[in-house]
N, C-alpha and C positions, 0 to 999 in steps of 0.2 A: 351760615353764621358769619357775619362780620366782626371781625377783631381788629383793634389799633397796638401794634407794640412800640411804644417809643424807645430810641437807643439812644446815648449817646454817643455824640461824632468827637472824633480826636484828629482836625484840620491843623494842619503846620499853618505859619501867618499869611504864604501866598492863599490857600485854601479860605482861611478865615475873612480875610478881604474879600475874595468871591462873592461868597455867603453873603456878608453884608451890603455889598454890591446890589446882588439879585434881592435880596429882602428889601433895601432900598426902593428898585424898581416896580415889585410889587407892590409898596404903598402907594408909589406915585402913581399907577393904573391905577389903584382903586380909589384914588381920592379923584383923581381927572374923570373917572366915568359917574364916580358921586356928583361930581357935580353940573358933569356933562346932563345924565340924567335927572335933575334938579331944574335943570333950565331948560330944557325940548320938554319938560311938563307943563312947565308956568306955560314956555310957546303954545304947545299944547292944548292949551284951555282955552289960551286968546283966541287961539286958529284951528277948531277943530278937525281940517283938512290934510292936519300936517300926521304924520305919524307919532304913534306912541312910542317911549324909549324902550329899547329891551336891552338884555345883554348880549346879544347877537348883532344886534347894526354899533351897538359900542365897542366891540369888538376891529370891525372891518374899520369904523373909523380910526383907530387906533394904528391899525396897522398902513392906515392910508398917507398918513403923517407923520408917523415916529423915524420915517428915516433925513427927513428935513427937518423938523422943528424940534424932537429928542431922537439925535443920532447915538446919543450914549446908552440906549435900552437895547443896542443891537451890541453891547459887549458879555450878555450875560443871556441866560436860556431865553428862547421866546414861549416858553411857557409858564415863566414867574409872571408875566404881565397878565396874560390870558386867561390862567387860570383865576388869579385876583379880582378879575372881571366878573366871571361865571361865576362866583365867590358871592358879588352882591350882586347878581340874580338870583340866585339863592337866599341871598338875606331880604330879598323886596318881597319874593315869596312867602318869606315865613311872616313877613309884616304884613301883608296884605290879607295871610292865615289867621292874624292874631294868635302869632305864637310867639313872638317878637318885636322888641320897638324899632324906633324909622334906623336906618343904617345911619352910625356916624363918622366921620373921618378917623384914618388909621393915625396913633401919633408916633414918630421914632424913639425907639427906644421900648415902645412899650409892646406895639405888634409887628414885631421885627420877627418875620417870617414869608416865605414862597411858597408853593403848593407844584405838585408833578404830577403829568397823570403816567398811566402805567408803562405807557410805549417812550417815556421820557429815561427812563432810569432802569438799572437794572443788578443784579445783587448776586456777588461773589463772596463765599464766606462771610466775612467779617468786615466787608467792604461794598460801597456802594459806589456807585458811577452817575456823576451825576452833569448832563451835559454843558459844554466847555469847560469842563472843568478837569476832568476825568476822577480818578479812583480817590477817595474819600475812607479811610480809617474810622471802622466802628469799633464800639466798646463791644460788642458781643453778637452774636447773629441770630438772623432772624429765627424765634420757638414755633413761629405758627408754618407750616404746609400749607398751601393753594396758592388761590390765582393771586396775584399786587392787585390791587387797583390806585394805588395813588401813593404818593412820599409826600408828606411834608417837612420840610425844616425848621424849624423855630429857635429863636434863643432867649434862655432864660438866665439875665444876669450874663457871668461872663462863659456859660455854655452853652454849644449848642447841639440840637438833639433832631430826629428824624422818627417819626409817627409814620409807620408804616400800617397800612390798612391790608388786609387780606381776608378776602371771602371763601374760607375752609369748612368744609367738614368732618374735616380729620380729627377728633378728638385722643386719640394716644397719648400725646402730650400732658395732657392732665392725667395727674393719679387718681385711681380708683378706690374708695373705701374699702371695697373687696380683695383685694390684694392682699398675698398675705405679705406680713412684717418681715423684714429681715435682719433687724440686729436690736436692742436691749428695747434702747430709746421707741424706736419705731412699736415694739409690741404695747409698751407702757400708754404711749400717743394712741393708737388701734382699739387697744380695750377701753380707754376712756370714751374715745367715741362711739363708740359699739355701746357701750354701756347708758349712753346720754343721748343717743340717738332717738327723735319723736319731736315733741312743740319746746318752744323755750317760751317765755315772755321776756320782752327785754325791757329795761326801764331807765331811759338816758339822766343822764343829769351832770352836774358840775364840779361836785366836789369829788365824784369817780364818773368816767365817762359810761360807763356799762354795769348796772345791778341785775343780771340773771335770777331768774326765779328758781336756782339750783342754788341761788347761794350765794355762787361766785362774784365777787367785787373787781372789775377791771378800770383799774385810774386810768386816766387818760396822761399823751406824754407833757400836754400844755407848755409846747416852746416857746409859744411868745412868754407867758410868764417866767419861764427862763431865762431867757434871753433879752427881757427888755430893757436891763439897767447898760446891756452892751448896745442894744438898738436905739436907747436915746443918748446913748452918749455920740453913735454914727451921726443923727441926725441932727444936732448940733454943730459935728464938725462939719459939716455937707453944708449948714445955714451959713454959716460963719466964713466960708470961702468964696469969695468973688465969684460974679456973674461970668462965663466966658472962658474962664482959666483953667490949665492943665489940672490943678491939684483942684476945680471942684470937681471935674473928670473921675479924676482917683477916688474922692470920699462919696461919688454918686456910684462909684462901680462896688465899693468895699458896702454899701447900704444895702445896695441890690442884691447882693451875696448872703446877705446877711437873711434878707427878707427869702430871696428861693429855699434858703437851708431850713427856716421857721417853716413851710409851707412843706419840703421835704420830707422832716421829721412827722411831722402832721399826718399826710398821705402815706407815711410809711406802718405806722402803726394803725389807721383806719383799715389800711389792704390785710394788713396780718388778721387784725379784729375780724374784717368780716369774711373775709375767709374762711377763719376757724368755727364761723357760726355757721354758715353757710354747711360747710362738711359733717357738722355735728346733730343737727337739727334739720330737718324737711319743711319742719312748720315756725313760723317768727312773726310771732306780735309783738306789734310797735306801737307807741303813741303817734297822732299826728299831731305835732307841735307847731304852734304858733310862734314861730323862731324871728317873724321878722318885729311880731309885738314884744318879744321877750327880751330883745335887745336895747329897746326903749326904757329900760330899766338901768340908770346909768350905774348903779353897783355892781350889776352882773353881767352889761353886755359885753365888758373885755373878756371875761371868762366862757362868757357861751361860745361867743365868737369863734374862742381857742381850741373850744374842744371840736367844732367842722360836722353840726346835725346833720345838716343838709346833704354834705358826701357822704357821712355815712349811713343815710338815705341811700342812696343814689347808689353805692357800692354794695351796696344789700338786697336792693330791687334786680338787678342785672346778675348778682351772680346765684342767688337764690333762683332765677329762673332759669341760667343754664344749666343748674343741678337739677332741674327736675323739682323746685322746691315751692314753698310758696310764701311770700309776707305777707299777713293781715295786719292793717293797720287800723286802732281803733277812734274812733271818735272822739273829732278832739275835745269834747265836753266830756270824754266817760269818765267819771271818777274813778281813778285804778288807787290814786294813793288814799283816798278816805271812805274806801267799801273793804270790808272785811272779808279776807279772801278764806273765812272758816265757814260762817254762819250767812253771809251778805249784807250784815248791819252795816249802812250807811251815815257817815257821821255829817252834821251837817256844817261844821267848819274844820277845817285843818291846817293851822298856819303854817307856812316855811319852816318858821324854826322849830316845828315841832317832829322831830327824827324818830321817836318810839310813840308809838301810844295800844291802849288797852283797849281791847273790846267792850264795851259798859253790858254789852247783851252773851256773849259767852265767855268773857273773861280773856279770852287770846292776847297776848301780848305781843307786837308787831314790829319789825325794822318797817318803817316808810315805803323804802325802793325795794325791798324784798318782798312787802304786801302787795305792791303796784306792779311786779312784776308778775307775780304768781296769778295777778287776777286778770293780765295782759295773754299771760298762758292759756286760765279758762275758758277767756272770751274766742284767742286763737282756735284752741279745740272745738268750740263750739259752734264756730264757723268753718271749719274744714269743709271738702266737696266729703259726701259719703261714698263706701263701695262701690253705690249705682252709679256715682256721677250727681249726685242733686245739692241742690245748692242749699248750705244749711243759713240760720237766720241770727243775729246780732247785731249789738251796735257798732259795727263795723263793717270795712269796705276793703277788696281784694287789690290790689296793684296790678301792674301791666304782666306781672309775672303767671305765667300758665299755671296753672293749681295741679297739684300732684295729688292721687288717691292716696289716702294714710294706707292700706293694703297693701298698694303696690309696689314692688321694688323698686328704689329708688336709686340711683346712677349718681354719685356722686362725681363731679370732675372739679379741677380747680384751673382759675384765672388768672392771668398775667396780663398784666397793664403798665 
């Protein structure tokens, strides 16, 4: 199992210089082999004789010249450059896969970051060593047991943080549902889940980021709309400052700050969210939403935007499957808000603004995201693997997540990211 846990680092200003230093470095490899590689292609085609570019001969070239024509890349690790390279071999690969568009050049400021492989660095408590440099102050040390494979450093705004990758199988770390509870809180938490344990349906939307088909209504924290009358007021003063100057300096770092902390809030409540679902539920059906047509709605795309579908997608898929769980995701045409999750009367219009409505065929009276969910739930259980293992039928499609038997015991753990 591959885990990344990012930390924050606490570098004094010789420390922070470094960093930016070697983050520096690393762009400039990877924009010189972009574009190295860019032009031994065009040669390439004219002269098919010549060789193709890899990241291996951009390499050797690199280090056949960097001590004459950039003597200043041998003040900081020779593995920010290196690794930067291998970096976009990796990125030509996954374009080449069509998984990915053409690589583009790194810009300062924005991918200010180096990469380590594992015999580069190495980890003492709550501190990292990171070469020329030496020992490096973290915010807290590493949760995961196994092997490193890799550090990278990055900064976001005016910190910076360290993603460390490790290939464990150690699961301890994570708490178990089975466990018992040991003080008020913990049994209150224990019984609910125990008691809500089986399929959910979940029903995203906007005006509360999560309607459960139990009921439950989870708002979303929506920082940008919090925050926005402070975030155009930054952006004004950032315009309004001279090209060049110290003080646009300051109003472009106080912007940036502003923008990681939006982004923060955001990812902190999606990890809590899906967590909780994750631990609770084995089984989660989901809508697949057409999030990038939905945004073309200029009244709503600030708000979808806010609420972050896509990650928590993406936080749901991952950690649902190292539970042992599984999401079903249903299609994106299936009508969940305007089929009647009693009888299966299908209505044949349902505007937006319409929040409640009655069943004309049995009468039921309905919330919208409570009907869509609950019918998100059916569709989930109907699709589950069975006892044997067989795959059951719906309009809907399984994720990357391994499918758990409804049967069998299920292994709940939890994630840190």
């Amino acid at each position: 199992m591959l885990i990344a846990h990012k930390i924050a680092l606490d570098p004094n200003n010789a420390q922070a210089t470094y960093l930016a230093r070697a983050a520096g470095v690393a762009r400039f490899a990877y924009n010189w082999a972009l574009a190295e590689w860019k032009r031994q292609y065009e040669a390439c085609k004219l002269d098919p004789t010549l060789p193709k570019p890899s990241q291996a001969a951009l390499r050797r070239q690199l280090n056949a010249i960097k001590r004459e024509q950039f003597p200043w890349m041998l003040e900081v690790t020779k593995n920010a450059p290196q690794m930067a390279i291998i970096q976009l071999g990796q990125a030509f690969q996954n374009f080449f896969a069509g998984r990915a568009k053409y690589p583009q050049f790194r810009k300062k400021g924005v991918h200010d970051r180096f990469s380590l492989s594992n015999d580069q660095f190495s980890l003492d408590g709550s501190r990292i060593r990171i070469p020329n440099l030496g020992w490096v102050r973290m915010r807290e040390t590493l949760r995961f047991a196994g092997k490193l494979l890799s550090a990278t450093v990055s900064r976001v705004a005016d910190r910076w943080l360290v993603s460390i990758a490790v290939d464990t199988q150690d699961d301890s770390h994570l708490p178990q549902a089975e466990n018992e509870p040991q003080d008020e809180n913990q049994v209150k938490g224990e019984s609910r889940r125990s008691q809500d344990q089986g399929a959910v349906g979940v029903d995203l939307g906007v005006s509360a980021l999560v309607t459960l088909s139990t009921g439950e209504v989870i708002p979303g924290p929506k920082p940008h709309k919090e925050l926005l009358c402070r975030l155009q007021r930054l952006s004004r003063s950032l315009s309004r400052k001279q090209k060049g100057s110290a003080n646009r300096k300051k109003a472009r770092a106080r912007l940036a700050k502003l923008h990681a902390r939006i982004a923060a809030i955001r990812s902190d409540a999606l990890h809590k969210l899906t967590t909780d679902l994750t631990w609770r539920f084995h089984t989660i059906g989901i809508e697949d939403l057409n999030v990038k047509g939905m945004v073309r709605n200029r009244s709503l795309a600030r708000s979808i935007a806010d609420m972050g579908f896509f990650e928590f997608r993406r936080q749901l898929d991952y950690k649902a499957a190292m539970r042992g769980g599984q999401v079903i995701v249903a299609d994106r045409w299936y009508p969940s808000s305007k089929t009647c999750s009693g009888c299966g009367h299908q209505l044949d219009q349902l505007p937006l603004s319409v929040r409640d409505w009655t069943c004309p065929h049995c009468g039921a009276n309905h919330d919208r995201d409570v009907n869509a969910a609950i019918n998100l739930r059916n569709l989930a259980v109907s699709s589950t693997v069975t006892a044997c293992g067989e795959e059951g039928s719906g309009r809907c499609r399984k994720t990357g997540a391994k499918p758990a038997s409804v049967k069998q015991e299920v292994s709940f753990v939890d994630v840190c990211t």
